[in-house]
C-alpha positions as CSV (number, residue, x, y, z in Angstrom):
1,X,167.5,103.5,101.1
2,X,168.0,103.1,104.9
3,X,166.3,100.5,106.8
4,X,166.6,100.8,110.7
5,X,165.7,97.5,112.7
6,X,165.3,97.6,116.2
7,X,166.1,94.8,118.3
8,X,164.7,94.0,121.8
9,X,167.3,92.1,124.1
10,X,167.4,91.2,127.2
11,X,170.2,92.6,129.5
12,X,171.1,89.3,130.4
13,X,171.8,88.8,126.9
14,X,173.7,91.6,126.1
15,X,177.3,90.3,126.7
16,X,176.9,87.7,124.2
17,X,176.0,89.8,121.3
18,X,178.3,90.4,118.8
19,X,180.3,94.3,118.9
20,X,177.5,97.0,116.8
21,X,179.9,97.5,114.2
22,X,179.0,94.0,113.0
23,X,175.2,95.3,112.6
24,X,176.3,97.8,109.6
25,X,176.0,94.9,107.2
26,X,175.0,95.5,103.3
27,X,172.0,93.2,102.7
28,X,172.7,91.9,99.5
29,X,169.6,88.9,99.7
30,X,167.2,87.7,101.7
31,X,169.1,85.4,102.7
32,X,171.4,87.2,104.7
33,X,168.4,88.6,106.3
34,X,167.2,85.5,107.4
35,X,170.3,84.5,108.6
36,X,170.6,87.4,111.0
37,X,167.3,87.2,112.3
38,X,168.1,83.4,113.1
39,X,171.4,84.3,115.0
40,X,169.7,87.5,116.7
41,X,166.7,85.9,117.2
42,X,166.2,82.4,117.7
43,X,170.0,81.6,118.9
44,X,169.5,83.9,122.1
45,X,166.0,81.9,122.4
46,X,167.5,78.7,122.7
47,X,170.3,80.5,124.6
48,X,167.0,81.2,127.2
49,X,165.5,77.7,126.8
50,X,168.6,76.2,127.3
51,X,170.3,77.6,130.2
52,X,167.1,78.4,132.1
53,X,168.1,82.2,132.0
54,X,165.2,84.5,133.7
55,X,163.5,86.9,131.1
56,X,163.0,90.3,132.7
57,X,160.6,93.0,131.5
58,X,163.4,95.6,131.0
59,X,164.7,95.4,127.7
60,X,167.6,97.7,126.2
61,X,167.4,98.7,122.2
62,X,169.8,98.3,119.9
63,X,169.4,100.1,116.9
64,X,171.1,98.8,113.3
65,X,171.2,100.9,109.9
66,X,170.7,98.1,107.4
67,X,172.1,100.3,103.4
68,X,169.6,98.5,101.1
């Protein structure tokens, strides 16, 4: 079964994401899943809170195949 997330970033945030090849990840527990939705998710937050980075309204998609 193929999961497909979609993720909304900022283009701001873009250049400190990690290369898409590291998106193709087998997850093997929950675990895992939590961890990437920490590091996608709440790191880039903080990233925002912390260095007072404007949010915009455009928003570019990045699209990850999760093999469950």
């Amino acid at each position: 079964m193929i999961r497909t997330h979609t993720l909304f970033v900022s283009p701001s945030l873009a250049p400190f994401l990690p290369p898409p090849q590291i998106f193709f990840i087998r997850l093997d527990s929950l675990s895992i899943h939590i961890s990437l939705f920490l590091h996608y998710t709440l790191l880039p937050l903080l990233s925002f809170v912390v260095q007072k980075i404007m949010i915009t309204h455009t928003y570019i998609y990045i699209h990850t195949h999760t093999y469950i």
